[in-house]
N, C-alpha and C positions, 0 to 999 in steps of 0.2 A: 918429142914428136915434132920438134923443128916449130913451121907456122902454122901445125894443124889446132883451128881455134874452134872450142863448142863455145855456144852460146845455152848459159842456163836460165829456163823462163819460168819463173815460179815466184806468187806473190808471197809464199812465207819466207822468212829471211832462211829459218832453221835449215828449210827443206833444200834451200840453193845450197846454205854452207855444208853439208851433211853431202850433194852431190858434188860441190866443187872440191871438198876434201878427199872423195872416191875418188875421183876422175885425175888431181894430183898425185894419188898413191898406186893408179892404174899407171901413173906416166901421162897423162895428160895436162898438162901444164901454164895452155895458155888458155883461161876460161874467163868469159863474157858473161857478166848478170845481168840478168832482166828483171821484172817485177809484172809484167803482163805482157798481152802480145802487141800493144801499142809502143810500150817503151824498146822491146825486141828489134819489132821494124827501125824503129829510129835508130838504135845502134847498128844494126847491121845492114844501113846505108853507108856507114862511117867507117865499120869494120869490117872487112870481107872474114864470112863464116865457113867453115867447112862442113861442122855439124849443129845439130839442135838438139835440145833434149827439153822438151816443157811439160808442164802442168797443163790439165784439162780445166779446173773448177778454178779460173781467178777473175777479178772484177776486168770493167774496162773493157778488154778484149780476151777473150776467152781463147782457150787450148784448141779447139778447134775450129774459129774464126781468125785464129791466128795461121793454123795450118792451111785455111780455105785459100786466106791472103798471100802466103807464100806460094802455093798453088798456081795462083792465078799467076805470080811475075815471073816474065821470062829468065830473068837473073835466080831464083830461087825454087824453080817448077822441079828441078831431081835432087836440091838439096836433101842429104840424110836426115829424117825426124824420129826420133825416139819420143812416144808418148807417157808418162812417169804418172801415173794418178790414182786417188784411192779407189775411182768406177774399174768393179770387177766384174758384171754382170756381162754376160756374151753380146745382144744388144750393144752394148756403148762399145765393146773391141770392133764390133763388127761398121759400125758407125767412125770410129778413129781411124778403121783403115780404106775405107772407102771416102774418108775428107785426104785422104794420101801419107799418113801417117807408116812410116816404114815397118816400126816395130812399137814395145808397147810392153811397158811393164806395171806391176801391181806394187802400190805400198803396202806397206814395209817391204823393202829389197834390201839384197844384200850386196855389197860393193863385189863379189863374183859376178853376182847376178849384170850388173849394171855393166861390166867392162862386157861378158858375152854377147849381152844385147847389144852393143856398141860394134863388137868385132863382127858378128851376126848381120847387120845391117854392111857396114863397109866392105864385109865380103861377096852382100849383093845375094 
């Protein structure tokens, strides 16, 4: 996929390597860890991002104070965000896409699951 770089934001290690190994066997190749949305930001001053994919529920900065703060910066306001998290209850989807969250999947997914929501969003 050439320089198209996601950034993965999730404070379990498992859940990052379990998405960074999807996203390698999708053909996505060049992936960014994070560990909350604090360490996020700080990377992706350093690296220019194309996509995101985080966690909701991590310390520090949370999944959606994280999406709030991408939001707000002009460099990052139409970046693609994919939401990954175990809240399934309508309420909190409804809540993620109203902080600007593009799309939004449930744990456990499956690595289909995870490249359509991918292609799903960058098709707009």
């Amino acid at each position: 996929m050439g320089d198209f770089k996601i950034i993965a934001v999730d404070d379990s290690p498992t859940m990052r390597r379990i998405i960074v190994n999807t996203l390698k066997r999708a053909g996505y190749d060049q992936v960014i860890e994070a560990t909350d949305g604090k360490d996020a930001l700080a990377k992706m001053k350093v690296d220019k991002v194309n996509f995101v994919i985080t966690d909701w529920n991590m310390p520090e900065m949370d999944g959606l104070a994280f999406v709030a703060a991408l939001r707000a910066t002009d460099e990052f306001k139409t970046l693609p965000v994919l939401m990954v998290t175990t809240r399934s209850v309508k309420e909190d989807i409804v809540e993620a896409m109203k902080a600007g969250v593009n799309n939004y999947i449930v744990k456990p997914f499956t690595p289909e699951t995870l490249k359509a929501k991918i292609d799903q969003v960058l098709a707009g």
